[in-house]
Structure formats: structure tokens, C-alpha cells
Backbone as CSV, one residue per row, in Angstrom:
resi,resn,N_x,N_y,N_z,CA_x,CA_y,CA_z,C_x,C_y,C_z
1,UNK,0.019,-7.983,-31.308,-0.179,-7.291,-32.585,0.727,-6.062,-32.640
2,UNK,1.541,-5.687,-33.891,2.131,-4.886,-34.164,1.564,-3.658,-33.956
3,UNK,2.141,-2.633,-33.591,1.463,-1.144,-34.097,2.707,-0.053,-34.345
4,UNK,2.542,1.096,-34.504,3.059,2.575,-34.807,3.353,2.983,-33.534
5,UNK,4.540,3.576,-33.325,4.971,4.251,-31.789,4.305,5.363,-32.069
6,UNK,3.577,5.943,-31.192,2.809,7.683,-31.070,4.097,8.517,-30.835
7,UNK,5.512,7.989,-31.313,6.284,9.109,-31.001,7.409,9.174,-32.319
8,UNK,7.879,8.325,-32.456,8.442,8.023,-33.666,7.848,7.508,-34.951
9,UNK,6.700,6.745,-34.550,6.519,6.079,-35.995,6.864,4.813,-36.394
10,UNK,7.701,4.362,-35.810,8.383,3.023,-36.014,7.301,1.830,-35.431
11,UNK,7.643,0.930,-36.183,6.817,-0.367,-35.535,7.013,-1.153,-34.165
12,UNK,6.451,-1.128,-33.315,6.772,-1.645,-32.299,6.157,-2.840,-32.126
13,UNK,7.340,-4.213,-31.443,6.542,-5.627,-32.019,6.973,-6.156,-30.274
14,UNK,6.978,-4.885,-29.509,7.454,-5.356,-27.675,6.384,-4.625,-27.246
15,UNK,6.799,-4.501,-25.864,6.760,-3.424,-25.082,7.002,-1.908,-24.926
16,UNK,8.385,-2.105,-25.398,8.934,-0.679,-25.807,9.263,-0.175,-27.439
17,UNK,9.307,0.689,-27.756,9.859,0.829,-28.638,11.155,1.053,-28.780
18,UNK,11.908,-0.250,-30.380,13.311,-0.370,-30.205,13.566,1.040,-30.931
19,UNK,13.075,1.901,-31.105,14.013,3.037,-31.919,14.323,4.084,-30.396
20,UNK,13.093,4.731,-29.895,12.681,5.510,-29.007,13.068,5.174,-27.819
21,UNK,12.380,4.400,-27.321,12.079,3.706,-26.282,10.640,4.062,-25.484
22,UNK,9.773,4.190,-26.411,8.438,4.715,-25.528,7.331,3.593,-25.268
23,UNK,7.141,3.416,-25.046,6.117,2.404,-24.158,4.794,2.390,-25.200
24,UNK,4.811,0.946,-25.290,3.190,0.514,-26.162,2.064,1.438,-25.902
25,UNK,1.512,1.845,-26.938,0.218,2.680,-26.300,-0.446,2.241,-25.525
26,UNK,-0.959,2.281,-24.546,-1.874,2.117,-23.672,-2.822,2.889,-23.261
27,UNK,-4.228,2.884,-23.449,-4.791,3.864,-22.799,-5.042,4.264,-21.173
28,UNK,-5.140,5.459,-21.022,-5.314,5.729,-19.521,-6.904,5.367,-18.954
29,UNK,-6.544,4.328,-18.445,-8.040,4.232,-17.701,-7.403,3.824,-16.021
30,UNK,-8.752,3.277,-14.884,-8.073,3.400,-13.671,-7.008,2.703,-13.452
31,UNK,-6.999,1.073,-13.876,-5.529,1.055,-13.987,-4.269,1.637,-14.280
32,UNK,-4.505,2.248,-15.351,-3.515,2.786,-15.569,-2.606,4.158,-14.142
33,UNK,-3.933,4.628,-13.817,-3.765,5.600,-12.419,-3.292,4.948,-11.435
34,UNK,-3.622,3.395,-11.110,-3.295,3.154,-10.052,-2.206,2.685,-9.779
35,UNK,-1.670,2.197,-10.683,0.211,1.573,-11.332,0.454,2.649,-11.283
36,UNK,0.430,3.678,-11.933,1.492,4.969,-11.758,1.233,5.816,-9.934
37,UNK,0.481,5.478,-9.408,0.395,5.767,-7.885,1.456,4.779,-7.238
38,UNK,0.835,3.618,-7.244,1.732,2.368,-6.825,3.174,2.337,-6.892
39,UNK,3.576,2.532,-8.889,4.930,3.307,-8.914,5.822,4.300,-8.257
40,UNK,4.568,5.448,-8.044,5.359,6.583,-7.704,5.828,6.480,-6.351
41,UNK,4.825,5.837,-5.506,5.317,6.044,-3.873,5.765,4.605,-3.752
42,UNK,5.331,3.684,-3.879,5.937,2.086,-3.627,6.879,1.346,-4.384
43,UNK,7.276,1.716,-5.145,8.113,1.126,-6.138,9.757,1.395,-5.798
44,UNK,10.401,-0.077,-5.347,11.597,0.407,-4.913,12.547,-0.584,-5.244
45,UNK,12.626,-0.602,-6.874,13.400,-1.573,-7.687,14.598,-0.998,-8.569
46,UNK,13.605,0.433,-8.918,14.169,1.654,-9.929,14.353,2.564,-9.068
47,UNK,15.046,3.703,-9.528,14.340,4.900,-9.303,15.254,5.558,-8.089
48,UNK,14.197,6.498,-7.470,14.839,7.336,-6.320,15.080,6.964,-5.169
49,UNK,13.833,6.063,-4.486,14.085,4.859,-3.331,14.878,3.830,-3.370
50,UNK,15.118,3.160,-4.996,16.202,2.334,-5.446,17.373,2.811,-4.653
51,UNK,17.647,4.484,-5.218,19.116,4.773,-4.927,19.233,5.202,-3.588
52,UNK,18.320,5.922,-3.201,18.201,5.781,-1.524,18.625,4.746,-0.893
53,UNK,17.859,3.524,-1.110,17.834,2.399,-0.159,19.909,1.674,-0.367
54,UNK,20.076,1.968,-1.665,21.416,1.020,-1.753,22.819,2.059,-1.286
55,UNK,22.435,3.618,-1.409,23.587,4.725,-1.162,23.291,4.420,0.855
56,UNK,22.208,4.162,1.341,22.442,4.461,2.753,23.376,2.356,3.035
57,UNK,23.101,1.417,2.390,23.603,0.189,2.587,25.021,0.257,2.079
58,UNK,25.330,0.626,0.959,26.669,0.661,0.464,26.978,1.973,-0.703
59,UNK,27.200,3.100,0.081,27.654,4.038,-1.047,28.589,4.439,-1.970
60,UNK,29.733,3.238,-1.503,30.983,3.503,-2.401,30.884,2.459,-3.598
61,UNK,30.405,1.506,-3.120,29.798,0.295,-4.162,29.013,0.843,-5.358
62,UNK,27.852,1.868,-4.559,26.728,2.226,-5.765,27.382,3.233,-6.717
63,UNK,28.169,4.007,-5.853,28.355,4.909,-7.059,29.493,4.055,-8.162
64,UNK,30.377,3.238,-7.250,30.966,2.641,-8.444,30.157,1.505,-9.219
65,UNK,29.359,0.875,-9.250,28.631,0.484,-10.233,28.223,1.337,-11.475
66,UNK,27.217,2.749,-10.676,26.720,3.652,-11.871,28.127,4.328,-13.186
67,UNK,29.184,4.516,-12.343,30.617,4.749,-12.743,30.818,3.507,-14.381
68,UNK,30.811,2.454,-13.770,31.048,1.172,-14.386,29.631,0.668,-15.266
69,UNK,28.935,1.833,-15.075,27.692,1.633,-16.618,26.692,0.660,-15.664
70,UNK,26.574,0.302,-14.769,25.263,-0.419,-14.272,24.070,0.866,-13.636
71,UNK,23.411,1.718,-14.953,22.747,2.661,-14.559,20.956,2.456,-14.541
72,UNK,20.651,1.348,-15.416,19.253,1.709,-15.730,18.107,1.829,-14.336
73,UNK,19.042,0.953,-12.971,17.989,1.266,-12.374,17.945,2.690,-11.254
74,UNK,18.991,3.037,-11.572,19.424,3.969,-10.269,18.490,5.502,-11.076
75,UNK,18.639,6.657,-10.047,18.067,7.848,-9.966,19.517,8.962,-10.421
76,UNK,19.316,9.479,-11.251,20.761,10.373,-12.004,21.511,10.884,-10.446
77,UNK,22.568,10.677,-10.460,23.435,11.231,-9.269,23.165,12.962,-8.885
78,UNK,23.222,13.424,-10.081,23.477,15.268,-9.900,21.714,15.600,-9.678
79,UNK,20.628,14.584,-10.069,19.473,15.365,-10.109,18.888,14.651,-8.607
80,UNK,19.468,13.754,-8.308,19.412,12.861,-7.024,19.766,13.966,-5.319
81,UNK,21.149,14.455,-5.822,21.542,15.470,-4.705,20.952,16.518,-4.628
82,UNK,20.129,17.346,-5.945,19.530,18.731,-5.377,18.444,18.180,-5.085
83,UNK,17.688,16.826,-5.580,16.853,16.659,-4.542,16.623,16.670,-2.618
84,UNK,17.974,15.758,-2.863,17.921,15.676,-1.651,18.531,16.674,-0.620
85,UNK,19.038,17.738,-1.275,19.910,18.888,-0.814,18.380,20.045,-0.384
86,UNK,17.993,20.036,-1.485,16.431,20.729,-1.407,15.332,20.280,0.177
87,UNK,15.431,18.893,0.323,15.274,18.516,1.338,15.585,18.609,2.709
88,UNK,16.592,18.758,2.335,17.813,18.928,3.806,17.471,20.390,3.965
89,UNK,17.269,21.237,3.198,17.084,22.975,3.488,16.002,22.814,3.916
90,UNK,14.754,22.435,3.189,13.614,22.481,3.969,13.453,22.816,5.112
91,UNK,14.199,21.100,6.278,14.222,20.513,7.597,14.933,21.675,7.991
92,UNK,15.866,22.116,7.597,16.540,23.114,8.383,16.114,24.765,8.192
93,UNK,15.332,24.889,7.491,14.738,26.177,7.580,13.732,26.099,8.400
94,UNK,12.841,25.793,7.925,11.138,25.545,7.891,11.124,24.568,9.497
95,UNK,11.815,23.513,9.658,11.210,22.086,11.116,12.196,22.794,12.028
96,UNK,13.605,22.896,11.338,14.325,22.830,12.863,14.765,24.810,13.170
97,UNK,14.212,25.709,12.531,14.439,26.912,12.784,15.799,27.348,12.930
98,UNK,16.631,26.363,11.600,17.973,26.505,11.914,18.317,27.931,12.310
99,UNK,18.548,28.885,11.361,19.283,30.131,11.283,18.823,30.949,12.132
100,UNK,17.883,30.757,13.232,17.263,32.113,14.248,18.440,31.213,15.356
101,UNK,18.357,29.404,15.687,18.947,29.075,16.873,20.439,29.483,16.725
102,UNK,20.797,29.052,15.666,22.160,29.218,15.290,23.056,30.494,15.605
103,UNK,22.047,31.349,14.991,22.160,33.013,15.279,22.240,33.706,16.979
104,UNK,21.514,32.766,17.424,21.365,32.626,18.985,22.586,32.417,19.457
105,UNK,23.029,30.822,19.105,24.138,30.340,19.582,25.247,31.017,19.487
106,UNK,26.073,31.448,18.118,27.158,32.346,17.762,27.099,33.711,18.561
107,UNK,25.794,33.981,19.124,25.362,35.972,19.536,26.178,35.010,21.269
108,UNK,25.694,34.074,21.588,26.159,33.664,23.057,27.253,33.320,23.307
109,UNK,27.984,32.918,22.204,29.411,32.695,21.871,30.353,33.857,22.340
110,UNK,29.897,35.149,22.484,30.389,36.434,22.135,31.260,36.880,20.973
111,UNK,30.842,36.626,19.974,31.040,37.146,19.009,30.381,38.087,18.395
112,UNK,31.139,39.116,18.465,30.019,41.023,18.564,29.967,41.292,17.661
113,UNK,30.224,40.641,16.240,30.584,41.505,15.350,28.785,40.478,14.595
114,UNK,27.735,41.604,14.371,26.649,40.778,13.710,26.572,40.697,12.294
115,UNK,27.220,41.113,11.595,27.676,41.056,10.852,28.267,39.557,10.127
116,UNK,28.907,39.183,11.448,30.336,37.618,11.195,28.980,36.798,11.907
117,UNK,27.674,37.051,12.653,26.653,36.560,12.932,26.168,35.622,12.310
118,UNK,25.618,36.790,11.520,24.467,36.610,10.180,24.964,36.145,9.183
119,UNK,26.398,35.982,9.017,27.485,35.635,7.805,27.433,33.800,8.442
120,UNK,27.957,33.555,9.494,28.084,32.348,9.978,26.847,31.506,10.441
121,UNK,25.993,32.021,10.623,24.209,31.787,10.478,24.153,31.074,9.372
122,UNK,24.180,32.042,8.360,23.777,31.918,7.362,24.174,30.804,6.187
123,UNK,25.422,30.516,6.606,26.068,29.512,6.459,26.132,27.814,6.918
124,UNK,25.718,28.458,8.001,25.279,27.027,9.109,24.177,26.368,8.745
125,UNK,23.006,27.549,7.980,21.137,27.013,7.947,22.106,26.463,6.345
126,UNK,22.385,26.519,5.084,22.325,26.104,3.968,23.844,25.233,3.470
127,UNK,23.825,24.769,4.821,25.711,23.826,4.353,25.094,23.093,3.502
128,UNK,24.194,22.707,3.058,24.217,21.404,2.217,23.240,22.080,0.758
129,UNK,23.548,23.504,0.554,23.036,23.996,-0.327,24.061,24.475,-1.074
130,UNK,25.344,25.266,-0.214,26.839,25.399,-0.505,27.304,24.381,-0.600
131,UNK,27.265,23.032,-0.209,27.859,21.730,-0.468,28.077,21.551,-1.951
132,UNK,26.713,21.633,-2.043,25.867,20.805,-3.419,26.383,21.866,-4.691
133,UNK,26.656,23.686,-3.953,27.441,24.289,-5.192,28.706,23.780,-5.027
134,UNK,29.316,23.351,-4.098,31.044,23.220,-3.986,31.061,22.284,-4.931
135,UNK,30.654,21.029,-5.089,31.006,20.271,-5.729,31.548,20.193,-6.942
136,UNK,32.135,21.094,-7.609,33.079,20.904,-8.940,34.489,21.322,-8.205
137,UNK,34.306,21.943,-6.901,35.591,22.228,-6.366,35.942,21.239,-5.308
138,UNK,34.641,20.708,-4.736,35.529,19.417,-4.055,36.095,18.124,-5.144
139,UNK,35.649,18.290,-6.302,36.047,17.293,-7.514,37.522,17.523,-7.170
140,UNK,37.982,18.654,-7.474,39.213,18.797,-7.978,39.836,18.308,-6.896
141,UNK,39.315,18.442,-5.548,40.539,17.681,-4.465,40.636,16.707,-4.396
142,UNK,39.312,15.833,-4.735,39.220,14.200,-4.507,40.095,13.824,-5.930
143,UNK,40.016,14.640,-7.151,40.505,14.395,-8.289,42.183,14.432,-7.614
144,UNK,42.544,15.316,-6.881,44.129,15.432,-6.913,45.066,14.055,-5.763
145,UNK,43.502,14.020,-4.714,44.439,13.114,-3.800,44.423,11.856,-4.678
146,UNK,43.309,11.674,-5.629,42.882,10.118,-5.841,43.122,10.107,-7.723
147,UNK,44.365,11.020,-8.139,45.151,11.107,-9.469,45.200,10.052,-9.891
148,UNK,45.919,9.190,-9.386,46.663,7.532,-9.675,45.911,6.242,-10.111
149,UNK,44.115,6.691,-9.777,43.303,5.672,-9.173,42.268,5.588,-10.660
150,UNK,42.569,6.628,-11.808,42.095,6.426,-12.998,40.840,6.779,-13.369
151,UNK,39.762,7.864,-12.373,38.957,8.271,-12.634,39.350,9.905,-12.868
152,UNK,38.688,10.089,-14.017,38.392,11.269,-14.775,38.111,12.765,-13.793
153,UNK,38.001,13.749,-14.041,37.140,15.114,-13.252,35.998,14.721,-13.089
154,UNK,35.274,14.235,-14.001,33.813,14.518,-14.702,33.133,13.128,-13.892
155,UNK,34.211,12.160,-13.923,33.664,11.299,-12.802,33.464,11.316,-11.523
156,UNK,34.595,12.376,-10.987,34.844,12.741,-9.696,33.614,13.785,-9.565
157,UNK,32.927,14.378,-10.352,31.686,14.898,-10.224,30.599,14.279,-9.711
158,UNK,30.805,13.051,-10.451,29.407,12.119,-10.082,29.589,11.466,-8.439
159,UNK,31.153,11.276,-8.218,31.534,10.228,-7.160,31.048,11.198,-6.071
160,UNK,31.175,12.729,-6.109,31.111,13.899,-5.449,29.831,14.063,-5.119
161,UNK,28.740,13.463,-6.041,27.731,13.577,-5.747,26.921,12.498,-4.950
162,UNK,27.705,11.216,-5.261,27.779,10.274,-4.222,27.999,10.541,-3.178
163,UNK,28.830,10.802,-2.223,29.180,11.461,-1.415,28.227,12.710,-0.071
164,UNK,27.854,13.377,-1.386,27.200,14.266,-1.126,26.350,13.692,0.017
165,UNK,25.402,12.778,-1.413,24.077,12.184,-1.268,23.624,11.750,0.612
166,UNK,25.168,11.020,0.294,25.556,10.225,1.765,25.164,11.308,2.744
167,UNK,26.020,11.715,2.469,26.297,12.686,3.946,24.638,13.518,4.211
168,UNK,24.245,13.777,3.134,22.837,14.661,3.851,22.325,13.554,4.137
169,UNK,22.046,12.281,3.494,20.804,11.124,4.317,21.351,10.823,5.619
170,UNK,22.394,10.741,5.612,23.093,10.303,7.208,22.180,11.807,8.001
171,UNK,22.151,12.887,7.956,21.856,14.202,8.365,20.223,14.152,8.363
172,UNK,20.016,13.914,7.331,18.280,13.696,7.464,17.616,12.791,8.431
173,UNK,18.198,11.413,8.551,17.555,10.370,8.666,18.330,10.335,9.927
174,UNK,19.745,10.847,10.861,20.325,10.398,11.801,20.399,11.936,12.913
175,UNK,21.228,13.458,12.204,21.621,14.592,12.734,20.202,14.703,13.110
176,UNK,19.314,14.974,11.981,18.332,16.039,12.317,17.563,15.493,13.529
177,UNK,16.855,14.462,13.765,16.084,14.331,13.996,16.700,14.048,15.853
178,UNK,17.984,14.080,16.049,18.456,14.302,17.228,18.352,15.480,17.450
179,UNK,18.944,16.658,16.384,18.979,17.830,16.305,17.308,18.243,16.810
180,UNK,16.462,18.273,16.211,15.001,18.501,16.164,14.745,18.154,18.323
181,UNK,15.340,16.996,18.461,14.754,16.761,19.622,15.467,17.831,20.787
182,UNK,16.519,18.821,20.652,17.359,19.363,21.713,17.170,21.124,20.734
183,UNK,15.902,21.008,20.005,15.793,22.071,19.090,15.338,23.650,20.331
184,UNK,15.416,23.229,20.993,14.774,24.053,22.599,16.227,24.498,23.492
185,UNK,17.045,23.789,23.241,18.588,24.415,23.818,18.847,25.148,22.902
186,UNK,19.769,26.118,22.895,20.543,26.807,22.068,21.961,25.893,21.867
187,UNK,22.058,25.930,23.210,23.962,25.312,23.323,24.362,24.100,23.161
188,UNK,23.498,22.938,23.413,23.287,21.688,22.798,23.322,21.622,21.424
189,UNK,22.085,22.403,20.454,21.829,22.448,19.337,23.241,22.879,18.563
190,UNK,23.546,24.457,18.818,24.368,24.337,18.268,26.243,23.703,18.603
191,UNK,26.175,23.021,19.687,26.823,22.010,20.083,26.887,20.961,18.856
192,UNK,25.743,20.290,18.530,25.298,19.339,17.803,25.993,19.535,16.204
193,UNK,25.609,20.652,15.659,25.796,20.929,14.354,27.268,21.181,14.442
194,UNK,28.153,21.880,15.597,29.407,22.366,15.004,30.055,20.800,14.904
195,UNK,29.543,19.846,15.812,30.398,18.556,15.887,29.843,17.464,14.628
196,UNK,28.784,17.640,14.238,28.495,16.639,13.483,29.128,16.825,11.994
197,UNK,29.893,18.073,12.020,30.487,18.390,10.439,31.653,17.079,10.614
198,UNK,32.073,16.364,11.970,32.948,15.853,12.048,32.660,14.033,11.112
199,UNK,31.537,14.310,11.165,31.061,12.766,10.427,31.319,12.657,8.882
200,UNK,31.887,14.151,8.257,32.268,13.642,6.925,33.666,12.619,6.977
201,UNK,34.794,13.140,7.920,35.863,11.914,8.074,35.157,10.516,7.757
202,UNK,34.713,9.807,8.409,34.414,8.379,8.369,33.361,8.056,7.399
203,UNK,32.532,8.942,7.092,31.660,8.864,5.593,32.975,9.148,4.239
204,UNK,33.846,10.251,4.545,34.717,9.589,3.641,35.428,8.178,3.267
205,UNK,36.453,7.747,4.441,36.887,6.802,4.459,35.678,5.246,4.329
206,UNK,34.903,5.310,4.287,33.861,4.094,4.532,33.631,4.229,2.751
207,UNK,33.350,5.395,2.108,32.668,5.840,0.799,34.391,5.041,0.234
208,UNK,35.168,5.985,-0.138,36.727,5.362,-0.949,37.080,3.803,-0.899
209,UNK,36.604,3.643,0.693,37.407,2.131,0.772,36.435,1.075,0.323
210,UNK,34.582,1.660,0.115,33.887,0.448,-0.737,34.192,0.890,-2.393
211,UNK,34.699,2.398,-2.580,34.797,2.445,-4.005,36.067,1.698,-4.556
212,UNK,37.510,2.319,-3.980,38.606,1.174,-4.179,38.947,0.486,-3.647
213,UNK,38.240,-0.870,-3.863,38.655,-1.862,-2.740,39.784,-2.457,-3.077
214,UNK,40.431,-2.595,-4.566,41.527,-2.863,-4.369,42.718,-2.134,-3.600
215,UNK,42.714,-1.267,-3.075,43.745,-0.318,-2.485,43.802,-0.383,-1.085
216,UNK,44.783,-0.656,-0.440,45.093,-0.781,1.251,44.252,-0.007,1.530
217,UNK,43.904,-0.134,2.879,43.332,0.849,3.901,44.167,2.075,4.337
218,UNK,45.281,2.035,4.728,46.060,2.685,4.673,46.305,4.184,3.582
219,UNK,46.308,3.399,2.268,46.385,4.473,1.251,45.313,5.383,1.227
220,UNK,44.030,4.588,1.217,42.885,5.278,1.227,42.781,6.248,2.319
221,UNK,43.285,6.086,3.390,42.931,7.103,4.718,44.000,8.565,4.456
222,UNK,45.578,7.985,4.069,46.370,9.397,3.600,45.553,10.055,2.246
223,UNK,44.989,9.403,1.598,44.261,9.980,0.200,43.331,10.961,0.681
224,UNK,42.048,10.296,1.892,41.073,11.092,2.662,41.797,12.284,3.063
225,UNK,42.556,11.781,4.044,43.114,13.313,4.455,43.772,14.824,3.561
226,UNK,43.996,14.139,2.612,44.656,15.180,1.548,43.118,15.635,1.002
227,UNK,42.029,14.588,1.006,41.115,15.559,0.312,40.647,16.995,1.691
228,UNK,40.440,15.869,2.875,40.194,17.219,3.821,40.865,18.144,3.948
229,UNK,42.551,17.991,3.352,43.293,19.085,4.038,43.221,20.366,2.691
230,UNK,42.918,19.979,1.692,42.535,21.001,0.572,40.688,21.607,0.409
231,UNK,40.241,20.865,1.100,38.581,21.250,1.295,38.595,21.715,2.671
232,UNK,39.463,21.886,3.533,39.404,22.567,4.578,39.993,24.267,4.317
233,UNK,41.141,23.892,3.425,41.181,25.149,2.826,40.789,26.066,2.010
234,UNK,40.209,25.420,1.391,38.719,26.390,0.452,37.502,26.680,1.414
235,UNK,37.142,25.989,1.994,36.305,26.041,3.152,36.609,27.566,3.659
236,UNK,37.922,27.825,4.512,38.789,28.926,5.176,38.655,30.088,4.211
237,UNK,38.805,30.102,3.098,39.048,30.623,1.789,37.351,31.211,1.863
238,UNK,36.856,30.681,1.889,35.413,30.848,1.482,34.755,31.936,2.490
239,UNK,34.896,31.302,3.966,34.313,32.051,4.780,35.238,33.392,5.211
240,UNK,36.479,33.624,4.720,37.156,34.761,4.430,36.578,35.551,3.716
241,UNK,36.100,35.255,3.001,35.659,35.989,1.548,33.813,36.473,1.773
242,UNK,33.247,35.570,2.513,32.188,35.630,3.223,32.023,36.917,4.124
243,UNK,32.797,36.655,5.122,33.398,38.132,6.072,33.205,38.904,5.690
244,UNK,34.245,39.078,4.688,34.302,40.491,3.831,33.864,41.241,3.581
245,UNK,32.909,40.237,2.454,31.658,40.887,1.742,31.030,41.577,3.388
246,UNK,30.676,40.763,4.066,29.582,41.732,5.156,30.175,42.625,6.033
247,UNK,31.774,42.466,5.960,31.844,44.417,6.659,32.005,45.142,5.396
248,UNK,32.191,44.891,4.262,32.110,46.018,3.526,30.485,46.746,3.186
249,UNK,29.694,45.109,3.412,28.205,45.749,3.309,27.863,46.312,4.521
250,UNK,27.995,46.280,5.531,27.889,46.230,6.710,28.787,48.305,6.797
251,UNK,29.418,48.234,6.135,30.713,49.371,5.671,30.285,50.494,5.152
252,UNK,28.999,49.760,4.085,28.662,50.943,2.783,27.223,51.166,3.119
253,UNK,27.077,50.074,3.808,25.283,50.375,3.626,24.311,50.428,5.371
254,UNK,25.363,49.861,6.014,25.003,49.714,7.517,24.295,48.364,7.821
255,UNK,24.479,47.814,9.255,24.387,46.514,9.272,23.298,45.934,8.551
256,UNK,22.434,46.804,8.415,20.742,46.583,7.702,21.148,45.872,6.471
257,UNK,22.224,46.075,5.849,22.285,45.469,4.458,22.051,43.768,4.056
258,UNK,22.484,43.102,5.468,22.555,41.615,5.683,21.023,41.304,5.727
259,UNK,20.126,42.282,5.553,18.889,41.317,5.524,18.352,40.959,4.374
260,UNK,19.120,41.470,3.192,18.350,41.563,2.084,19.377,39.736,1.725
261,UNK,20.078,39.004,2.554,20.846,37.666,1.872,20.333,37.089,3.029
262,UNK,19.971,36.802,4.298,19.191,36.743,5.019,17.923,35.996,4.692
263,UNK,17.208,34.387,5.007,15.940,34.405,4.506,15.340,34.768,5.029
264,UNK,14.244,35.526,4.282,12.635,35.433,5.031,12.067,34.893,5.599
């Protein structure tokens, strides 16, 4: 039987409504609670586990599908990464006590200046919080090595966020939980983290060569490297500028000033 969408007005003679798209009225009774439970945590057709489950099997594939308009079942790319970026801070604030070991490690390093400490600490506990801001500037490098290859900035946003995605689940689901287990060394631990930045190489090259598969292997690996060799330099760029700021605060206000950027 026909009825009125509760949102538009229009007649709806489906499931959905063809103007809107809002769903037949239904009233809420326990079914209705227990499908949207069922949905929320078990449901892994659509959605956020959808894109989970297919970015950790094939991530250069998925994002080029969503690229190529096959979107309805996936989880939005940009609202997908601060999820999972949000996540990744968590584990590393809160489980693995990143920024006190870290802080440890660099103070044993001998590096006296606490200042370049608490600056490189601080940096170490939220890489994948600075990641997740870099990303309109790692666009532009993947945009410059990969010019020829016919994707847009704005795509290289999304592919960026692909990418992203990768690299923290590899970190969640593979770093940390090694990390977590040697969370009692200092020099191991931060052993662990300075080397595992090394796993974006081959998460690159694995990500490009399922996105352009028409393109040699070859091309794709000089393409990778041009993106690292311009994201290594903003990188440099960055933590220059990082420095700075904390001997000048460090300059004007005395080392005390670093606690107020510092978390709680």
C-alpha cells in the first residue's frame, strides 16, 4: 500500500522513497532495536567494516573503485580516516603511553635540548593526527609524481585518504600491538616506532600498483619515490619549523612554556 514520505511528502510505492530517499515508515518497536543493533556492530556488507575489511585485502583497488563511482556501499574516505586516525591516538596516548616512553627514549638518546624533547615526543605520540592534517599537502606530491595518470587534486585527496586509512590499520592491527608488547623497554619501543615509519615505502608501492595497474612496475616505484622524496621534505620543513617555535618559547617564556602543547 502506498503512503506519504514523513519527510518530503511524496508518495512512496517501495521501500525507499524515490524523491528523498527515506525509508518506509516503520514503527519502532523491538524489532526494529534489534536490526539496528545487529546493523550497527554485525553488519559487514555496507558501511565502516565494509571498508575496513576490503582497504586491509586490497587498498589500491578500493579506493579506485570509490574514485570510479562504485560508492553506495563503502564508508566516506575523509570521515573514514579521522575515524580511524582518532583511534590510532587513543592506542597511543591512553594503551601504549606513547609520549612519556618516547620522551624517555629521545632524553637517552642524549639529546639535551628538552625543548627538541617535548617537540619530537610530541610528534611521535600524534603522527597519525599530523598525517591526517598533512593530507592536502601530501595530495600535491602524489598529485605531482602521478601528473600524467589523470587524476584530479581533489581526487588525490580521497586516494590520500586511502592511503592514510592503510597505513594506520596496518599500525593498529600489526605496529601496535607488537609495540604494546615491548611497551616496558624504552629502547626496543622506541626502536620499533623510529623503524616502522619505514612501512609507508611498500604500503605505497602495493597501494599505486593495485590503483594503476595498467602502468609497469617500474614506473610506479620512480613515481613512489618522487612522492617520498617531496614528503620527506616537508616532513624536514615541518619539524624545522617545530624546533623553532620551542626555543623561541622555550626563549620568551622558559622551558615551562611546552606544557601548555603537551597533553594532559
Amino acid at each position: 500500500m502506498a503512503e506519504s514520505c514523513q519527510n518530503c511528502n511524496e508518495i512512496i510505492t517501495a521501500s525507499f522513497c524515490g524523491n528523498c530517499g527515506q525509508k518506509k515508515y516503520k514503527r519502532i518497536d523491538r524489532k526494529y532495536i534489534w536490526d539496528e543493533i545487529q546493523y550497527t556492530l554485525l553488519h559487514t556488507n555496507k558501511g565502516f567494516l565494509y571498508s575496513v575489511k576490503n582497504i586491509l585485502r586490497n587498498p589500491g583497488k578500493t579506493a579506485k573503485d570509490f574514485i570510479d563511482g562504485n560508492r553506495v556501499n563503502h564508508y566516506k574516505p575523509i570521515l573514514l580516516i579521522f575515524v580511524l586516525s582518532s583511534i590510532a591516538a587513543f592506542i597511543s596516548y591512553k594503551i601504549l603511553n606513547f609520549n612519556e616512553i618516547m620522551n624517555a627514549f629521545y632524553s637517552q638518546n642524549q639529546i639535551n635540548s628538552k625543548a627538541m624533547v617535548d617537540a619530537m615526543s610530541l610528534l611521535s605520540s600524534y603522527s597519525s593526527i599530523l598525517m591526517l592534517l598533512l593530507i592536502p599537502f601530501f595530495s600535491i606530491a602524489t598529485k605531482i609524481a602521478f601528473s600524467k595518470c589523470g587524476n584530479n587534486y581533489y581526487e588525490h585527496i580521497v586516494i590520500n585518504a586511502y592511503i592514510l586509512s592503510y597505513y594506520t590499520l596496518v599500525y593498529i592491527v600489526l605496529v601496535y600491538p607488537i609495540m604494546f608488547f615491548f611497551r616496558h623497554s624504552v629502547v626496543v619501543f622506541g626502536t620499533i616506532a623510529q623503524f616502522s615509519t619505514l612501512l609507508i615505502l611498500p604500503i605505497l608501492i602495493l597501494f599505486f600498483k593495485e590503483f594503476y595497474k595498467d602502468k609497469p612496475f617500474k614506473s610506479i616505484l620512480m613515481r613512489v619515490f618522487g612522492v617520498l622524496g617531496l614528503t620527506i621534505l616537508g616532513y624536514f620543513i615541518l619539524i624545522i619549523l617545530v624546533v623553532i617555535v620551542g626555543f623561541v618559547l622555550a626563549a620568551f617564556m622558559g622551558p615551562e612554556a611546552l606544557q601548555y602543547v603537551k597533553p594532559k
